[in-house]
C-alpha positions in Angstrom: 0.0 0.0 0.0 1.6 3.4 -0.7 0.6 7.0 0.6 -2.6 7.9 -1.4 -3.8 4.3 -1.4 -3.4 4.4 2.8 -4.9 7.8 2.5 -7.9 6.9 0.4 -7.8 3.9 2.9 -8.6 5.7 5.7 -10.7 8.4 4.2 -13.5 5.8 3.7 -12.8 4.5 6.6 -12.9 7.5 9.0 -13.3 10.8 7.5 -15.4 13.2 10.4 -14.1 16.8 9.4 -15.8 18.2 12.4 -13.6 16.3 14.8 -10.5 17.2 13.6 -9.6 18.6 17.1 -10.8 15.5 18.3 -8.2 13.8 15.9 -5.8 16.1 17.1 -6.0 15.2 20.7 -6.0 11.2 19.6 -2.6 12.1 17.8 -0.7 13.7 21.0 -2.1 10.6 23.0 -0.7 8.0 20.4 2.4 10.3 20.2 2.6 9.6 24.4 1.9 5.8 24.0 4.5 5.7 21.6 7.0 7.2 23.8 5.8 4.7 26.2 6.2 2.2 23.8 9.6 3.1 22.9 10.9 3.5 26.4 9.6 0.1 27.2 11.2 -1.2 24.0 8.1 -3.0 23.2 8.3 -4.9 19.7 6.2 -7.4 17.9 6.9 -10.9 18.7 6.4 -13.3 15.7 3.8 -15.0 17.4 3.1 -12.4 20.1 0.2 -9.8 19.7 0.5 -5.8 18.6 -1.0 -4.8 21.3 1.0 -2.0 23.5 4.2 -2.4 20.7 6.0 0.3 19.0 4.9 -1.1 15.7 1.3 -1.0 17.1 2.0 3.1 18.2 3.4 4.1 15.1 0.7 2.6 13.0 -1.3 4.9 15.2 0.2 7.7 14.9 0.4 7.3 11.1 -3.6 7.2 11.2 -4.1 9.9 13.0 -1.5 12.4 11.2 -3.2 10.8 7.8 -6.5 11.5 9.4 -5.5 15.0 10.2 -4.0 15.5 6.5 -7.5 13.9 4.7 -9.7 16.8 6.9 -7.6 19.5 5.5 -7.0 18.0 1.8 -3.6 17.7 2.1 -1.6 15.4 -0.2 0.9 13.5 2.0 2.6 12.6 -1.1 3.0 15.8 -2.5 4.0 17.2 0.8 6.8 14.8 1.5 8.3 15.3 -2.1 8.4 19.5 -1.5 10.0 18.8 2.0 12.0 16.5 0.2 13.0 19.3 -1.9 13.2 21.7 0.8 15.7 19.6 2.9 18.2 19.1 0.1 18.4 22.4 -0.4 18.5 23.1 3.1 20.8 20.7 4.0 23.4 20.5 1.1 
């Protein structure tokens, strides 16, 4: 699945433009169970579940910041290719 197809994805899924502050405040909480996540150094076991991993809280932060992009009609895409641009600039 690439960017526009998770986008699209999700769209259909869970598109509520009047709770995008509501989406916001799900994002800084995934961002904190993450951390969490992270400082535990929680990972997916082969056979183990998702549940409380880091590959569990970034998967959850990705929805959320995709969420947040599809209420604003924001290309992720075409935003990471201008940063793209922006950085090498930046940083070369």
């Amino acid at each position: 699945m690439n960017l526009n197809q998770l986008q699209q994805y999700i769209k259909k899924k869970d598109h509520k433009p009047e709770l995008k502050n509501a989406y916001f405040q799900k994002l800084i909480e995934e961002v904190g169970e993450l951390s969490e996540a992270i400082r535990k150094n929680k990972r997916l076991e082969e056979e183990g579940s998702i549940k409380g991993t880091i590959e569990e809280e970034l998967y959850d932060v990705l929805y959320y910041i995709t969420a947040i992009a599809n209420i604003h009609d924001i290309d992720l895409k075409h935003c990471m290719r201008l940063k793209a641009e922006l950085n090498l600039e930046k940083y070369s």
